[in-house]
DOMITI-935738 format. One record per residue: residue number from 1; residue in one letter; x, y, z of N, C-alpha, C, O in turn. Coordinates in steps of 0.02 Angstrom, whole numbers, always signed. Example, Ala and Ser with C-alpha at 12.3 -4.5 7.8 and 13.67 -1.06 7.14 Angstrom:
{1,"a",{+660,-284,+390},{+615,-225,+390},{+660,-165,+390},{+712,-166,+423}}
{2,"s",{+642,-112,+354},{+684,-53,+357},{+645,+2,+394},{+670,+57,+402}}
//
This chain:
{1,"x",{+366,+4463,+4798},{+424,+4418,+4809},{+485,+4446,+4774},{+540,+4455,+4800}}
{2,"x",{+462,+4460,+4693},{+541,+4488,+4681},{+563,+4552,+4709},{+619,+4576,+4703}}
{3,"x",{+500,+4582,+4746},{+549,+4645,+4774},{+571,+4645,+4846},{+590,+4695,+4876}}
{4,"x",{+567,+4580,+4873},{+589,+4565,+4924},{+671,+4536,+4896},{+722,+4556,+4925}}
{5,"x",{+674,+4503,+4856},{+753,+4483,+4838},{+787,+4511,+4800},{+839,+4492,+4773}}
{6,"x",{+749,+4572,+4796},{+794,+4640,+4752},{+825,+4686,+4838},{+880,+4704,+4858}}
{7,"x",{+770,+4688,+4860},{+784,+4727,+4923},{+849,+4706,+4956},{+892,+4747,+4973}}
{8,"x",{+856,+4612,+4970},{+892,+4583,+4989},{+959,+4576,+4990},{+997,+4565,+5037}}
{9,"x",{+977,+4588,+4889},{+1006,+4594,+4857},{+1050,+4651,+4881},{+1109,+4644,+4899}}
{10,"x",{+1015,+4709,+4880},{+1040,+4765,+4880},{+1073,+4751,+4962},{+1134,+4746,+4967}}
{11,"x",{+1033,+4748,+5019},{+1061,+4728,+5069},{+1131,+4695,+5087},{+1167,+4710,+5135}}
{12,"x",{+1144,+4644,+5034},{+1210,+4587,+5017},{+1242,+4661,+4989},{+1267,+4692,+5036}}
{13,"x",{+1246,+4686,+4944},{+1295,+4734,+4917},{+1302,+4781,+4940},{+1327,+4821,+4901}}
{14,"x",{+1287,+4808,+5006},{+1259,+4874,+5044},{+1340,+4859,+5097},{+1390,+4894,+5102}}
{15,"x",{+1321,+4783,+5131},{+1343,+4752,+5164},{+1424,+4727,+5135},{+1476,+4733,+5168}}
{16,"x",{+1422,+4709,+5092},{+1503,+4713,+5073},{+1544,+4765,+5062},{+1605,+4767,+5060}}
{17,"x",{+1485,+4827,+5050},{+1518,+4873,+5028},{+1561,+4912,+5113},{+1615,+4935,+5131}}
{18,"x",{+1517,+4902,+5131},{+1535,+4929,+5206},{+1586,+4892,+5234},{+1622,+4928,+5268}}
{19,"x",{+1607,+4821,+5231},{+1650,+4802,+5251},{+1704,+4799,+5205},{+1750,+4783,+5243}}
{20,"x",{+1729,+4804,+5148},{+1770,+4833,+5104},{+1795,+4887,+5134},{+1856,+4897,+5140}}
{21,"x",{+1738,+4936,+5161},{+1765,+5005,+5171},{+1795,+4999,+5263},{+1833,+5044,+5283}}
{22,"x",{+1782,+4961,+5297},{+1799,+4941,+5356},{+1874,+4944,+5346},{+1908,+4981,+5381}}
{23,"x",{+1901,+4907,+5299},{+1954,+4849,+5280},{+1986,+4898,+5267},{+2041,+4904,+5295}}
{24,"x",{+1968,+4940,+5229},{+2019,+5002,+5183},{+2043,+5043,+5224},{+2097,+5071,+5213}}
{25,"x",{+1994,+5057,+5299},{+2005,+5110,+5346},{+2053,+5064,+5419},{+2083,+5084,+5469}}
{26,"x",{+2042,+5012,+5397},{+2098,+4982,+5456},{+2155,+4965,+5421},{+2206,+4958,+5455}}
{27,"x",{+2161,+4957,+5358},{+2233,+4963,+5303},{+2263,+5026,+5318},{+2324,+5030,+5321}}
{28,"x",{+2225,+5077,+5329},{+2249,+5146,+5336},{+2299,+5167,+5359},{+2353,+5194,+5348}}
{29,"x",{+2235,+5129,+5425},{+2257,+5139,+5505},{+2351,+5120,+5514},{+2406,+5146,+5524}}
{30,"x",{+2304,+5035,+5498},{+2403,+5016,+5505},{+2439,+5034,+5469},{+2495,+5021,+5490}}
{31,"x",{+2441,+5064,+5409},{+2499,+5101,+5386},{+2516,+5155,+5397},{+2573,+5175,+5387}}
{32,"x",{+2461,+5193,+5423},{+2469,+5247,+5462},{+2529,+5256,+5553},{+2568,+5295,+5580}}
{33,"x",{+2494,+5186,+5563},{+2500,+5186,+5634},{+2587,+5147,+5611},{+2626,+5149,+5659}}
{34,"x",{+2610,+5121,+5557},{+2673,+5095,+5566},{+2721,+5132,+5533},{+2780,+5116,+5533}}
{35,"x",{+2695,+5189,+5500},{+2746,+5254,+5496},{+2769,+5277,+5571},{+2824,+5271,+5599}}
{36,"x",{+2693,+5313,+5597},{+2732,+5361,+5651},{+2745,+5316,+5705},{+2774,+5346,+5750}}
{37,"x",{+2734,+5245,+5720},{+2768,+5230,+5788},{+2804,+5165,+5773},{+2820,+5128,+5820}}
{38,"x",{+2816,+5153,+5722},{+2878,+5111,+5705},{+2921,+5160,+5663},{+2974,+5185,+5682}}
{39,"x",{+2896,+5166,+5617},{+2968,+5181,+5569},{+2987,+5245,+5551},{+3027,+5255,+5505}}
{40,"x",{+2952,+5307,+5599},{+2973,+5370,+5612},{+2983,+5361,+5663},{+2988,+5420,+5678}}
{41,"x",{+2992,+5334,+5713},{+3033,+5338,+5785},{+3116,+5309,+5756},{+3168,+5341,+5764}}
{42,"x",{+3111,+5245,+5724},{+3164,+5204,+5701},{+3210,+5262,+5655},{+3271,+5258,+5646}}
{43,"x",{+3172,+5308,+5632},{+3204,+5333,+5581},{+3244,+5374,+5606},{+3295,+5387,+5574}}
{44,"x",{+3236,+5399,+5656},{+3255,+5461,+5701},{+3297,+5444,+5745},{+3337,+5485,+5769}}
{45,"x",{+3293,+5367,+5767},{+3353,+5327,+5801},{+3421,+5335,+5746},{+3480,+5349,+5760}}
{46,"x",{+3400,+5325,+5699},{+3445,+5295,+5640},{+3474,+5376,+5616},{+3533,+5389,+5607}}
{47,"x",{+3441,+5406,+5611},{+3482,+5481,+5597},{+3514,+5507,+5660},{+3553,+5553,+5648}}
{48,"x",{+3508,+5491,+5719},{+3527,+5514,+5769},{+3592,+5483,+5768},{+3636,+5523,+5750}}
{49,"x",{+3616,+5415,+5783},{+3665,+5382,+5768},{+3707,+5405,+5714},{+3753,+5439,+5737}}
{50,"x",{+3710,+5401,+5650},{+3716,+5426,+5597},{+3749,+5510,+5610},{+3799,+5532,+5582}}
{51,"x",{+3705,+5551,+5663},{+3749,+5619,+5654},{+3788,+5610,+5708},{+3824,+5658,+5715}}
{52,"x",{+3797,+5565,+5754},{+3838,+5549,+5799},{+3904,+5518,+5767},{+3960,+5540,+5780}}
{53,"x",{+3897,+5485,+5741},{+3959,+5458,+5686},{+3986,+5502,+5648},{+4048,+5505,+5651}}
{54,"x",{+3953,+5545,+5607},{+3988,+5606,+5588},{+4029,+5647,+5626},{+4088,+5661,+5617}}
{55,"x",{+3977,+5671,+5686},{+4018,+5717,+5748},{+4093,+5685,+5763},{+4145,+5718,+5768}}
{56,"x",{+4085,+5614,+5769},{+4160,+5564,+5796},{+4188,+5585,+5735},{+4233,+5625,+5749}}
{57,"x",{+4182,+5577,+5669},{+4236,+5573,+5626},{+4245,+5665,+5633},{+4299,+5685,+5655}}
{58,"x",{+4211,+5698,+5621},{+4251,+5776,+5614},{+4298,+5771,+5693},{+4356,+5785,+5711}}
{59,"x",{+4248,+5749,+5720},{+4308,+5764,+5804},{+4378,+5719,+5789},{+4425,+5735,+5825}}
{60,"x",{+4391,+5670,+5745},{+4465,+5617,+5747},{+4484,+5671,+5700},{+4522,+5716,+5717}}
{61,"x",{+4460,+5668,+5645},{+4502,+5717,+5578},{+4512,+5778,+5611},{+4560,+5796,+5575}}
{62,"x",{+4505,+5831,+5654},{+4510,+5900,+5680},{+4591,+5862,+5717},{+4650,+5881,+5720}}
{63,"x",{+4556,+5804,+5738},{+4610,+5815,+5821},{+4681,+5773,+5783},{+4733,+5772,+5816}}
{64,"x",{+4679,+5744,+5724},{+4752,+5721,+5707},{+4773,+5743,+5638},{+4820,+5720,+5605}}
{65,"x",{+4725,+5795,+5621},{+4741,+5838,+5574},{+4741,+5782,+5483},{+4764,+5799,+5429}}
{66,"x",{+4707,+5718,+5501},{+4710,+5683,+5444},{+4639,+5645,+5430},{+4592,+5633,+5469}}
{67,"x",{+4648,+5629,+5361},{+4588,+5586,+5329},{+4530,+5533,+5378},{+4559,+5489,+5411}}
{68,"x",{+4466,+5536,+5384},{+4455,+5494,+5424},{+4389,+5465,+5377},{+4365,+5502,+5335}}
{69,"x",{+4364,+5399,+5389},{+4306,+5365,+5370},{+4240,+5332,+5405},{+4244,+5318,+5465}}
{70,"x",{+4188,+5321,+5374},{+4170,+5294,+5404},{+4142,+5223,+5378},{+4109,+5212,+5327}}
{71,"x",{+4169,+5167,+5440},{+4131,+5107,+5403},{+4103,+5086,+5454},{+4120,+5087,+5513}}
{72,"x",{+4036,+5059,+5415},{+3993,+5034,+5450},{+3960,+5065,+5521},{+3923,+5114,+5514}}
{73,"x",{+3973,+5037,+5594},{+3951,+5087,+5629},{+4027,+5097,+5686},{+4025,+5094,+5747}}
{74,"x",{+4089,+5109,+5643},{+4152,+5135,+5655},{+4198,+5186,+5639},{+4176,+5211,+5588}}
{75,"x",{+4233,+5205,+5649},{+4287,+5259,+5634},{+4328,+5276,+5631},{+4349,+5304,+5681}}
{76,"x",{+4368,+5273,+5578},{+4441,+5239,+5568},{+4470,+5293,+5527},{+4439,+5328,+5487}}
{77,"x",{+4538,+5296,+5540},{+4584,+5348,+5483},{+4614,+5300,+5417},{+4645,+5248,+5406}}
{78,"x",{+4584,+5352,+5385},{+4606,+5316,+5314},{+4667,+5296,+5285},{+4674,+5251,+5244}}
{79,"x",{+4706,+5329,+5306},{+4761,+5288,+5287},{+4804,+5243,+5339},{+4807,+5260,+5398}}
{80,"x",{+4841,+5176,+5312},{+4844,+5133,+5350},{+4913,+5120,+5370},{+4937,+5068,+5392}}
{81,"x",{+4947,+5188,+5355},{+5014,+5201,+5347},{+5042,+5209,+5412},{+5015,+5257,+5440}}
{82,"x",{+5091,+5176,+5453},{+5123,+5213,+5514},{+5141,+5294,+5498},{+5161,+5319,+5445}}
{83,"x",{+5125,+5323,+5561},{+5113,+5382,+5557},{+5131,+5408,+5643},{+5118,+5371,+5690}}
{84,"x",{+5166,+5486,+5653},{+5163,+5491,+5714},{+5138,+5563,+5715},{+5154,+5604,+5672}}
{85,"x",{+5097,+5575,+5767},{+5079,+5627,+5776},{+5110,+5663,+5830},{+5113,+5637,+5886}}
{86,"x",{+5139,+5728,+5816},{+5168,+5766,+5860},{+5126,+5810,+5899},{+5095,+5848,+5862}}
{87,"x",{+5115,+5818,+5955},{+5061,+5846,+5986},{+5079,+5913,+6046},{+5051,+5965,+6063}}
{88,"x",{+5123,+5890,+6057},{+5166,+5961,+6105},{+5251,+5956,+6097},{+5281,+5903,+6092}}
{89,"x",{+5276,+6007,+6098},{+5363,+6010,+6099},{+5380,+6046,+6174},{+5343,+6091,+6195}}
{90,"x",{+5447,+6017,+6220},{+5483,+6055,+6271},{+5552,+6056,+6263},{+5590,+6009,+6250}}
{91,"x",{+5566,+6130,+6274},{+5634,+6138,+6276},{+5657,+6104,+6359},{+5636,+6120,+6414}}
{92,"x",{+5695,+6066,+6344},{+5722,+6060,+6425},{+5828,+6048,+6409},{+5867,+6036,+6362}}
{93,"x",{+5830,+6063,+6486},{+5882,+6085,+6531},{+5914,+6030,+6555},{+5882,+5991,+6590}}
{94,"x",{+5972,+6021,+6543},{+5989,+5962,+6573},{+6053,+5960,+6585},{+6081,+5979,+6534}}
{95,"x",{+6119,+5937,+6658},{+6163,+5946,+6688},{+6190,+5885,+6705},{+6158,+5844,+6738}}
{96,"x",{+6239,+5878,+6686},{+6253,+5804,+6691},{+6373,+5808,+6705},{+6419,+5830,+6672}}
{97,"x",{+6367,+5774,+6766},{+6431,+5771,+6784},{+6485,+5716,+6781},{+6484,+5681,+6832}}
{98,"x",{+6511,+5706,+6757},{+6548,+5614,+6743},{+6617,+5629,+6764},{+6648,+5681,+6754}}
{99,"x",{+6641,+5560,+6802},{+6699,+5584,+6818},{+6714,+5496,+6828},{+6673,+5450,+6831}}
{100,"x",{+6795,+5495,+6831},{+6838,+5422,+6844},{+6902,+5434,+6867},{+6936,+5485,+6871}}
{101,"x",{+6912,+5373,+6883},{+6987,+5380,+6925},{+7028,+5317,+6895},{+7016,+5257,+6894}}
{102,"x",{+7069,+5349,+6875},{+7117,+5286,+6858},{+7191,+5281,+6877},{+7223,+5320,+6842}}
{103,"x",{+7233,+5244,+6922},{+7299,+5218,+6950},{+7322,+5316,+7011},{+7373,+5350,+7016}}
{104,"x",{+7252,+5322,+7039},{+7268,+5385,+7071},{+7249,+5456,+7042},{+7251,+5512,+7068}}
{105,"x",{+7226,+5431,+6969},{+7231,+5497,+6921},{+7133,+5519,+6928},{+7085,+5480,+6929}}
{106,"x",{+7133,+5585,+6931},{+7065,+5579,+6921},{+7038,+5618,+6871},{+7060,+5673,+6854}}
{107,"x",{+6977,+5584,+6842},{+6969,+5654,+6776},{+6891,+5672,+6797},{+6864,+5634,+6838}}
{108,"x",{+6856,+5722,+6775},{+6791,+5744,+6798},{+6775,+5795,+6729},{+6821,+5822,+6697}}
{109,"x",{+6714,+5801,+6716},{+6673,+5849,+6676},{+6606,+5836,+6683},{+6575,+5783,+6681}}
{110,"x",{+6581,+5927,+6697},{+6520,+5936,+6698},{+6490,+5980,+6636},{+6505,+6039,+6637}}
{111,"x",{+6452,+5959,+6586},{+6415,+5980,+6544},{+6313,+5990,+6545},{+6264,+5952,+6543}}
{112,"x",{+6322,+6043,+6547},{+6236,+6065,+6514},{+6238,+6057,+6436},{+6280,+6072,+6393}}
{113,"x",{+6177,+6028,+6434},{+6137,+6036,+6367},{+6066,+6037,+6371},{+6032,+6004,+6410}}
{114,"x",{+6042,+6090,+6317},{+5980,+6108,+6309},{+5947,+6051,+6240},{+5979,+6041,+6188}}
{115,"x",{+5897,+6027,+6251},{+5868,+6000,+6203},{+5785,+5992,+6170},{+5739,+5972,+6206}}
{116,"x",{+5777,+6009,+6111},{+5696,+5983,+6126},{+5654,+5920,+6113},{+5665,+5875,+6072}}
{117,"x",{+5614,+5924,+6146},{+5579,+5850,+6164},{+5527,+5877,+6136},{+5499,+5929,+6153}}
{118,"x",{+5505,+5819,+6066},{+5414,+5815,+6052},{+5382,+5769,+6084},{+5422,+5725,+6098}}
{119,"x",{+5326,+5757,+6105},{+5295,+5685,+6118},{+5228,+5692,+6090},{+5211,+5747,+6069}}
{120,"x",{+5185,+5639,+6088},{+5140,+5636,+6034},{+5105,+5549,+6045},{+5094,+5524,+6101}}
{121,"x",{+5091,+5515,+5978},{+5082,+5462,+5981},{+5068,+5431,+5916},{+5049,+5465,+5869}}
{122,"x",{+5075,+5382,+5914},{+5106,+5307,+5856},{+5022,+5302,+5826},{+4987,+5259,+5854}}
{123,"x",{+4991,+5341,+5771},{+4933,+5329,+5740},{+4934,+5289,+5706},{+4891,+5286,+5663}}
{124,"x",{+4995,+5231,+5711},{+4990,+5174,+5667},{+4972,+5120,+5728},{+5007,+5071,+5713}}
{125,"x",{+4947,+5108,+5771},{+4926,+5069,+5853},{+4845,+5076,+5844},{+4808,+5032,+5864}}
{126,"x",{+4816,+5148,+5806},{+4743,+5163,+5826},{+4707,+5122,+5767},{+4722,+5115,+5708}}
{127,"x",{+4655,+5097,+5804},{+4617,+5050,+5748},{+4553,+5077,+5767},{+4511,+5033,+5765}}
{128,"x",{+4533,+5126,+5783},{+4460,+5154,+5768},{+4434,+5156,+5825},{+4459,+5129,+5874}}
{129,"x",{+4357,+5204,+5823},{+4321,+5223,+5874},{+4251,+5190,+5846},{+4238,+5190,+5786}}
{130,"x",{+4214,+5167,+5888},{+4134,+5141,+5911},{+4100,+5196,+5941},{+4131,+5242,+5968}}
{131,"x",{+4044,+5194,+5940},{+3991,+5217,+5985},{+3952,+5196,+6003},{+3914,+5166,+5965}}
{132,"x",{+3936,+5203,+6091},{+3888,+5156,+6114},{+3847,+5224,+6157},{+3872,+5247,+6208}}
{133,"x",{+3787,+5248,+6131},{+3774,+5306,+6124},{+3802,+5375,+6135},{+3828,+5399,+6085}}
{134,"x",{+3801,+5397,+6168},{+3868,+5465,+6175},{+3940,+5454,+6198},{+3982,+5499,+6198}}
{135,"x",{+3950,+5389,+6219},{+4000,+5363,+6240},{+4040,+5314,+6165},{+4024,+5269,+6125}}
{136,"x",{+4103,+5362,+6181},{+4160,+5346,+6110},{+4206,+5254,+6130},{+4256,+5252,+6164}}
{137,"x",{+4188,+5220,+6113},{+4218,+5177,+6118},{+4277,+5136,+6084},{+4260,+5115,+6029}}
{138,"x",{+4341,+5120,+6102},{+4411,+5109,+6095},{+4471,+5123,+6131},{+4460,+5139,+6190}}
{139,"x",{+4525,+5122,+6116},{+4551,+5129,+6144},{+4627,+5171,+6095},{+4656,+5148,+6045}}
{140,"x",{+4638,+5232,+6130},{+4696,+5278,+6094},{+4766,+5276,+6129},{+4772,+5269,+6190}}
{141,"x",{+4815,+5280,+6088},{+4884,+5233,+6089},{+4908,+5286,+6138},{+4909,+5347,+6139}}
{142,"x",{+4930,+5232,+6182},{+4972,+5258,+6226},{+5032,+5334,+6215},{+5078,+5331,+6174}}
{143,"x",{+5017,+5409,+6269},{+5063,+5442,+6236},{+5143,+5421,+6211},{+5158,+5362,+6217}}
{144,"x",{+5188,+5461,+6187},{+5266,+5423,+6179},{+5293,+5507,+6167},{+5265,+5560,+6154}}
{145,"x",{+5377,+5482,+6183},{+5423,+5540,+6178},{+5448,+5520,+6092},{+5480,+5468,+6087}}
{146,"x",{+5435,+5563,+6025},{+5440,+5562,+5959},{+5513,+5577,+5941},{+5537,+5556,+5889}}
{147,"x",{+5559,+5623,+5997},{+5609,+5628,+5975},{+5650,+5679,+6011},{+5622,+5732,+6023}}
{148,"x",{+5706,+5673,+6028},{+5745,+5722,+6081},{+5806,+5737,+6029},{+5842,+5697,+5999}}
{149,"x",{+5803,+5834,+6029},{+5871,+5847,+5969},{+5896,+5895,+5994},{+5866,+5949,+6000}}
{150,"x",{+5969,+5882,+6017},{+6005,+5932,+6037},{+6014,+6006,+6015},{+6020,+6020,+5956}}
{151,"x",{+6013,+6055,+6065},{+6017,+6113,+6037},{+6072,+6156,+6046},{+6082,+6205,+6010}}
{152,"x",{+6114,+6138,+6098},{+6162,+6183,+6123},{+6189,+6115,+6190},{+6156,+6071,+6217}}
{153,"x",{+6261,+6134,+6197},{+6305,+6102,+6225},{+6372,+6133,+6270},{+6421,+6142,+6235}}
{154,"x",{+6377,+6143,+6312},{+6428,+6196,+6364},{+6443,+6117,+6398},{+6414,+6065,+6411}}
{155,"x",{+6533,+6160,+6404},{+6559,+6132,+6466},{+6569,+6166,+6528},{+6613,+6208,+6531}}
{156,"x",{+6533,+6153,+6575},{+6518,+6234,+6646},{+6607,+6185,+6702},{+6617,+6201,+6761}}
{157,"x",{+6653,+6135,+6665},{+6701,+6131,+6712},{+6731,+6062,+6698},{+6696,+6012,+6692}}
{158,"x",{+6787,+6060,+6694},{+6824,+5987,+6691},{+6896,+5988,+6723},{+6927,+6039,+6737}}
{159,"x",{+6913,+5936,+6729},{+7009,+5928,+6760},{+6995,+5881,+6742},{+6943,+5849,+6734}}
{160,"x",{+7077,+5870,+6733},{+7103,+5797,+6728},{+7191,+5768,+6744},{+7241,+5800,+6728}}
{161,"x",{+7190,+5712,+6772},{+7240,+5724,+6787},{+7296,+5704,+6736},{+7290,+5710,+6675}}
{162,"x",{+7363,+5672,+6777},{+7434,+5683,+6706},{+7423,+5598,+6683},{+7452,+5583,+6631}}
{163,"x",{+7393,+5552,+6711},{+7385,+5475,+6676},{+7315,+5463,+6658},{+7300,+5413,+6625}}
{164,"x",{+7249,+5530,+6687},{+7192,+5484,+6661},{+7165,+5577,+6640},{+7154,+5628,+6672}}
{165,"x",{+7166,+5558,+6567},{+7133,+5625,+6523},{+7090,+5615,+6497},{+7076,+5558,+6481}}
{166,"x",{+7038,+5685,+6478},{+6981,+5678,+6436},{+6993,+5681,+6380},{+7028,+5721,+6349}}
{167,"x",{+6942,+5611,+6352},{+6968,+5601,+6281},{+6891,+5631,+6239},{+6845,+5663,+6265}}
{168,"x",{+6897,+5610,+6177},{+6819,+5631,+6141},{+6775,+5585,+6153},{+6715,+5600,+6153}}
{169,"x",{+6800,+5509,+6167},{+6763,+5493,+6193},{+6719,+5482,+6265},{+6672,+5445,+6275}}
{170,"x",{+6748,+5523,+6306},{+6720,+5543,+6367},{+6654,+5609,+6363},{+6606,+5618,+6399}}
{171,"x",{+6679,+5646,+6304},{+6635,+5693,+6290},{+6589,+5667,+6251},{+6534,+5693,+6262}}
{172,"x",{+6588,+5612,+6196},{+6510,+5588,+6171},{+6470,+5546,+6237},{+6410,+5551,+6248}}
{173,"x",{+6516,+5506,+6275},{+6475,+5489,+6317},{+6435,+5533,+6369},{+6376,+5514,+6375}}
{174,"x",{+6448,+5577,+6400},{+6424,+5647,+6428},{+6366,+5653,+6378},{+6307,+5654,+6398}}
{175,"x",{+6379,+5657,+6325},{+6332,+5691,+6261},{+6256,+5620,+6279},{+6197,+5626,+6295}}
{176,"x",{+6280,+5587,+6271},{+6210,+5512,+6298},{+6198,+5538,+6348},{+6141,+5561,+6354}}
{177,"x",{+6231,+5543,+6389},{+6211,+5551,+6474},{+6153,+5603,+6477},{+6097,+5599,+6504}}
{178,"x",{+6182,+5655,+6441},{+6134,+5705,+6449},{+6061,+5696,+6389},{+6006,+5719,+6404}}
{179,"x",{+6070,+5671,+6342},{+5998,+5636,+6308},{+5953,+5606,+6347},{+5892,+5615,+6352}}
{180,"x",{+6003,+5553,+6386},{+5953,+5518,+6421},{+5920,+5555,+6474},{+5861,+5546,+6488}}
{181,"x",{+5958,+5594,+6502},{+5919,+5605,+6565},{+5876,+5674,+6537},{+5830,+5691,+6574}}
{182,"x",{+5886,+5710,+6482},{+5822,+5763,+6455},{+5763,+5705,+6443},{+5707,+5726,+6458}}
{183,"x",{+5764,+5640,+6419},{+5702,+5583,+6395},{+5680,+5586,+6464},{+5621,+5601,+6468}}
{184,"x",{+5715,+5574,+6527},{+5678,+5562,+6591},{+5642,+5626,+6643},{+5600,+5620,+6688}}
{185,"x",{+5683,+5703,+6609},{+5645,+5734,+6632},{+5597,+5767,+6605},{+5561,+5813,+6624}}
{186,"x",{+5603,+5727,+6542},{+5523,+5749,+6512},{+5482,+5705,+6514},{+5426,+5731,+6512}}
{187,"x",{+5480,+5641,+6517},{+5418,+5574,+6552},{+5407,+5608,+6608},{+5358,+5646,+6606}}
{188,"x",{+5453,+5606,+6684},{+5434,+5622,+6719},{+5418,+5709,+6754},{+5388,+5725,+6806}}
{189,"x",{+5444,+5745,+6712},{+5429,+5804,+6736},{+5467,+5848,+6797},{+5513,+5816,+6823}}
{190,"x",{+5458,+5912,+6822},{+5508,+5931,+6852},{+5464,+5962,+6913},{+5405,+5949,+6921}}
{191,"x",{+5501,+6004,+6954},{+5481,+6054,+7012},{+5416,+6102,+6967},{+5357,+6113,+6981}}
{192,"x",{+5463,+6123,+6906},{+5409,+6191,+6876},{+5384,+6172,+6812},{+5359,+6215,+6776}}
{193,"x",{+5388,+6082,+6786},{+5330,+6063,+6723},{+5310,+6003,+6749},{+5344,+5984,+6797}}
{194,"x",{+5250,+5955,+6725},{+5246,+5911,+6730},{+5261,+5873,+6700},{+5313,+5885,+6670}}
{195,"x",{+5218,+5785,+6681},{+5245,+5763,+6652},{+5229,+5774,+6577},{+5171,+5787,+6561}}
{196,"x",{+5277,+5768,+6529},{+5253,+5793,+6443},{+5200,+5738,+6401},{+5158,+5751,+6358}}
{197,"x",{+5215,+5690,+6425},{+5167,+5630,+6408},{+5103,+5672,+6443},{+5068,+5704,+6403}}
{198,"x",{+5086,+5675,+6506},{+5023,+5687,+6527},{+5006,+5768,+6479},{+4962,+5770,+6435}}
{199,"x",{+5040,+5818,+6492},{+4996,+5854,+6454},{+4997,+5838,+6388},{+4955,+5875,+6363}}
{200,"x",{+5034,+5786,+6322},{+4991,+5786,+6277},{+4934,+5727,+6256},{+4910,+5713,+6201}}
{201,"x",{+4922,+5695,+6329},{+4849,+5650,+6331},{+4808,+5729,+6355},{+4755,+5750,+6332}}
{202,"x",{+4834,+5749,+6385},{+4766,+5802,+6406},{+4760,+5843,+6353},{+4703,+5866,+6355}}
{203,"x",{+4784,+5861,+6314},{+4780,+5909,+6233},{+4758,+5883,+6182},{+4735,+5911,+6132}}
{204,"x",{+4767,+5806,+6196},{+4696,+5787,+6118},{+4656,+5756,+6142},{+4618,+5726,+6104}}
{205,"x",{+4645,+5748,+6231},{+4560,+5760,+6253},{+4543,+5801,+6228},{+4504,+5792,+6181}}
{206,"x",{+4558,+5849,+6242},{+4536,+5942,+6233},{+4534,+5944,+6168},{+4495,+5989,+6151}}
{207,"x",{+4566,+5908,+6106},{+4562,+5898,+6042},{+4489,+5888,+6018},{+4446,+5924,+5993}}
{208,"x",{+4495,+5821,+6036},{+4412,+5770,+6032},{+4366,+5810,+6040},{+4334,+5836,+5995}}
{209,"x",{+4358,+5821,+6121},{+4290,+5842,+6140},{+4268,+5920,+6091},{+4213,+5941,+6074}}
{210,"x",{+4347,+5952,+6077},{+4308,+6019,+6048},{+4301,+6003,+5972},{+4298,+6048,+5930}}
{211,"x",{+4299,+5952,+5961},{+4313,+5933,+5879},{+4232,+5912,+5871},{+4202,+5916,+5817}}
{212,"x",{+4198,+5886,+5944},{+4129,+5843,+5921},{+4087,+5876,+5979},{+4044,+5845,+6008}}
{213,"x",{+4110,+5967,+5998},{+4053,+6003,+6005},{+4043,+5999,+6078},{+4005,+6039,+6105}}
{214,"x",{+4083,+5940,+6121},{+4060,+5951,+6178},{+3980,+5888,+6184},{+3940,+5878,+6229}}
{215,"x",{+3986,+5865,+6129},{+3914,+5810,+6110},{+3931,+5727,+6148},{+3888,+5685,+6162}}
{216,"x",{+4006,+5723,+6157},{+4027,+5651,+6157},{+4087,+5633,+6205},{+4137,+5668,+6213}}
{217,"x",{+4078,+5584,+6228},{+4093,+5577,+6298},{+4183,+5507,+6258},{+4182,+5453,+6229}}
{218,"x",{+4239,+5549,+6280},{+4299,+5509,+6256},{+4336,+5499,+6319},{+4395,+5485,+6309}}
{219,"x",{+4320,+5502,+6380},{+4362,+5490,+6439},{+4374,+5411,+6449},{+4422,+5397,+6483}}
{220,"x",{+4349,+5376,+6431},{+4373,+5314,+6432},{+4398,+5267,+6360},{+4379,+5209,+6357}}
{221,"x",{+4439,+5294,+6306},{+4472,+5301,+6277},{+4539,+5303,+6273},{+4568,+5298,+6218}}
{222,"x",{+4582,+5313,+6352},{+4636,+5325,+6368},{+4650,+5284,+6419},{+4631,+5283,+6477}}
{223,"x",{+4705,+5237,+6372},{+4731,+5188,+6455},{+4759,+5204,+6499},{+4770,+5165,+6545}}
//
């Protein structure tokens, strides 16, 4: 009898022991099994993202030549300062003829002036880039003309008659005339350029994309 409840005994402790060891090997398991298909897949999501956010910030800092950050899962330039970025310059050509008549008298002048035009855009408008996987999400400030500065000024012809003469102020106004219309033929462009706004949206596409490798998609970025 007692070596039947020694035997027994041993049986009971044989038996726990084995299921202890069951327990230990399905503890394993699932920690095994929730590394590689939870939280090494997750991890690899999360670094992937992560070097995608990097790629965006070297591609903004390359393409506006300034400080950039990152918060959270955004991308923003660090300083919060109005700021303009100059992105292409054109010399342009411009011909402009004014003339009036007064009690029979007539006066006329035609002046060229050469001027150059930057255009660019207002990095104090940009409030950051998103990513919604390779696709850059926001929106980048409309191009703008930064500044038109005279370079040279000819008169190619004037008369006037003996009651209506050219005064200086006929010649500053000429001098507007011809500003304005170098601002319009550089928005809109000519026979032999286009428009200056469009190529400098198309030059900090070409900025971006070579800033982040060709990895990241910024075409809808631009209103």
């Amino acid at each position: 009898m007692r070596q039947i409840q020694q035997r027994r005994h041993r049986g009971m402790i044989s038996g726990v022991m084995r299921f202890l060891a069951v327990i230990v090997l399905l503890g394993g398991a699932g920690i095994g099994g929730y590394h590689y298909f939870v939280k090494k897949p997750w991890q690899i999501v999360e670094d992937g993202v992560k070097g995608r956010l990097e790629k965006l910030a070297q591609a903004l800092g390359l393409a506006t030549e300034q400080g950039v950050k990152i918060e959270d899962s955004s991308v923003i330039l660090e300083s919060k300062e109005i700021r303009e970025l100059a992105v292409k310059e054109r010399t342009v050509e411009t011909v402009v003829t004014y003339k009036t008549k007064w009690l029979g008298s007539e006066k006329s002048i035609t002046v060229k002036g050469i001027f150059e035009v930057k255009a660019g855009f207002d990095l104090g408008e940009f409030e950051g880039f998103e990513l919604e996987g390779n696709r850059v999400v926001g929106e980048w400030p409309e191009p703008r003309l930064l500044s038109v500065t005279p370079l040279s000024q000819e008169t190619l012809d004037s008369d006037q008659g003996i009651f209506n003469r050219l005064t200086d102020a006929d010649r500053d106004h000429v001098g507007r005339l011809l500003m304005d219309k170098a601002r319009v033929n550089a928005i809109e462009g000519d026979e032999k350029e286009g428009s200056l706004l469009d190529e400098v949206e198309r030059v900090i596409l070409e900025r971006l994309e070579k800033g982040a490798g060709g990895e990241l998609d910024f075409r809808g970025v631009f209103p």
